[in-house]
TORZALUM-129003 format. One record per residue (C-alpha): residue number from 1; x, y, z. Coordinates in Angstrom, 1 decimal, decimal comma. Example, Ala and Ser with C-alpha at 12.3 -4.5 7.8 and 13.67 -1.06 7.14 Angstrom:
<rs>
[1; [12,3; -4,5; 7,8]]
[2; [13,7; -1,1; 7,1]]
</rs>
This chain:
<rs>
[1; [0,0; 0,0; 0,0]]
[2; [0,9; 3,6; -0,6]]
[3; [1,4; 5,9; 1,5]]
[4; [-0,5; 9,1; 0,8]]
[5; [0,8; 12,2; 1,5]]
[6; [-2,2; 13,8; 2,6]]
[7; [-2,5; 11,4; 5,7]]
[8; [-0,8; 11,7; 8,9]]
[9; [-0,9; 9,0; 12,2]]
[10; [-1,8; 10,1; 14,8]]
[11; [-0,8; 8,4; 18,0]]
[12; [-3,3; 9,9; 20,7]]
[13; [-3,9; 8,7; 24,7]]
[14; [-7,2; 7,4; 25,4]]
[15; [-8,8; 5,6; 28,3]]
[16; [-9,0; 1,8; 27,7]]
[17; [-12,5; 0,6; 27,5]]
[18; [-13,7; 3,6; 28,7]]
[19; [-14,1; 5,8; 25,2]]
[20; [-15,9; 5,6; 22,0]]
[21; [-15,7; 7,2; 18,8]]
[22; [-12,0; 8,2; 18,9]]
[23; [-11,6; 10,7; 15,7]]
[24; [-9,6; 13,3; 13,9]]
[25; [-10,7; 15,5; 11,1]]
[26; [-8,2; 18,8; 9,7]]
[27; [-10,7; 21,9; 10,0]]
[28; [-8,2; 24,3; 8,9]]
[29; [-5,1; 24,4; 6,6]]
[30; [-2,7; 27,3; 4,9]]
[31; [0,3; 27,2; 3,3]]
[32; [2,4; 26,4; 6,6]]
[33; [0,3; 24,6; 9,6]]
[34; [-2,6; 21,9; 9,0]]
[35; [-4,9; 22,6; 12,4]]
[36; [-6,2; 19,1; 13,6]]
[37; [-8,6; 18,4; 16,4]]
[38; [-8,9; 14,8; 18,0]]
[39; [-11,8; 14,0; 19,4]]
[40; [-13,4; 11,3; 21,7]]
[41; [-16,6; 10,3; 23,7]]
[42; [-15,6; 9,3; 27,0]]
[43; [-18,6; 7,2; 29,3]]
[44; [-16,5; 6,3; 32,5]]
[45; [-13,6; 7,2; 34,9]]
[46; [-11,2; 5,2; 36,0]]
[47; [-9,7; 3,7; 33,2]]
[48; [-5,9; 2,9; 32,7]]
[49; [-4,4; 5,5; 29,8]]
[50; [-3,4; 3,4; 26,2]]
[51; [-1,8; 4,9; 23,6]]
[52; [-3,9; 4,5; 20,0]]
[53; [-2,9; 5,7; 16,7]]
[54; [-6,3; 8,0; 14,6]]
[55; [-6,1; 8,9; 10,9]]
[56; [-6,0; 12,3; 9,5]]
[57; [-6,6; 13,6; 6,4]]
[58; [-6,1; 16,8; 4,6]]
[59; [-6,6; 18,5; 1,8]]
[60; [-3,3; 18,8; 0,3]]
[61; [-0,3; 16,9; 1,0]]
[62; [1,5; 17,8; 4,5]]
[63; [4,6; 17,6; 3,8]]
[64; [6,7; 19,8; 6,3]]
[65; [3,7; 22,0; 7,8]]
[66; [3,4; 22,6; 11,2]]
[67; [0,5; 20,3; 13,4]]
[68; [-1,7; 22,1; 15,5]]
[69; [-3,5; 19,5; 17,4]]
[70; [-5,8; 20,4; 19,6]]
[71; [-4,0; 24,2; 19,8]]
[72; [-1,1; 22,9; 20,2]]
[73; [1,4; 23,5; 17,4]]
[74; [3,6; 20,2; 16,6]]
[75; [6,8; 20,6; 14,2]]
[76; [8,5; 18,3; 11,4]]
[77; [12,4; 17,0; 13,3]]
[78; [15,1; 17,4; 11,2]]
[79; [16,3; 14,3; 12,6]]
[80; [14,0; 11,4; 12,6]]
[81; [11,3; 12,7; 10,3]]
[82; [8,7; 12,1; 13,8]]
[83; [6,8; 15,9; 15,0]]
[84; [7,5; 17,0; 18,0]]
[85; [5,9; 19,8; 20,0]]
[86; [7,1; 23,2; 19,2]]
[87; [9,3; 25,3; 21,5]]
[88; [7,4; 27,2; 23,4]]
[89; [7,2; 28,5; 27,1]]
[90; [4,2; 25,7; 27,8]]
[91; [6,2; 22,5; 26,0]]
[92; [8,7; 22,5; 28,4]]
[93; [10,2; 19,2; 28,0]]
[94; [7,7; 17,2; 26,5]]
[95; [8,4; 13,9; 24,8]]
[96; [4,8; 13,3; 23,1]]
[97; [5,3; 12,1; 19,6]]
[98; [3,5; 11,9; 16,3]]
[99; [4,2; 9,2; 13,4]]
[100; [3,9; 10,7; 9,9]]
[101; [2,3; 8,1; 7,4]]
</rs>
């Protein structure tokens, strides 16, 4: 299979067997950020945190734009070819990851 450069894995937290309808859809997109927001219905506490990849798709291929998932803006490494979160004052040292596809 191909991989289609409009497409993007996303690898998300969600509460095992507690959560339905995990989702994410592109609602906005320019010429350098693709704005994703990941949704899911939650029906109980409790539950031990997974992680689980969701599907994006966008409009025109992603290439090198920036994520912003959720509000938070996500940027292309240099190194590995993963996103990582963008410097800024609230990232601190986060480690969160998402898998380009």
């Amino acid at each position: 299979m191909a991989a289609n450069p409009e497409q993007i894995v996303l690898i998300v937290a969600t509460p095992a067997g507690c959560a339905q309808k995990l989702q994410a859809a592109a609602y906005a997109e320019g010429p350098g950020a693709v704005a994703v927001r990941v949704t899911q219905r939650t029906y109980r506490t409790g539950c031990r945190w997974v992680q689980q990849p969701v599907l994006a798709t966008a409009k025109a291929p992603i290439a090198d734009r920036t994520l912003i998932v959720n509000g938070s803006p996500w940027t292309l490494s240099a190194t590995d070819g993963t996103y990582q979160p963008a410097l800024t004052p609230e990232s601190g040292d986060d480690r969160r990851q998402a898998a380009g596809r």
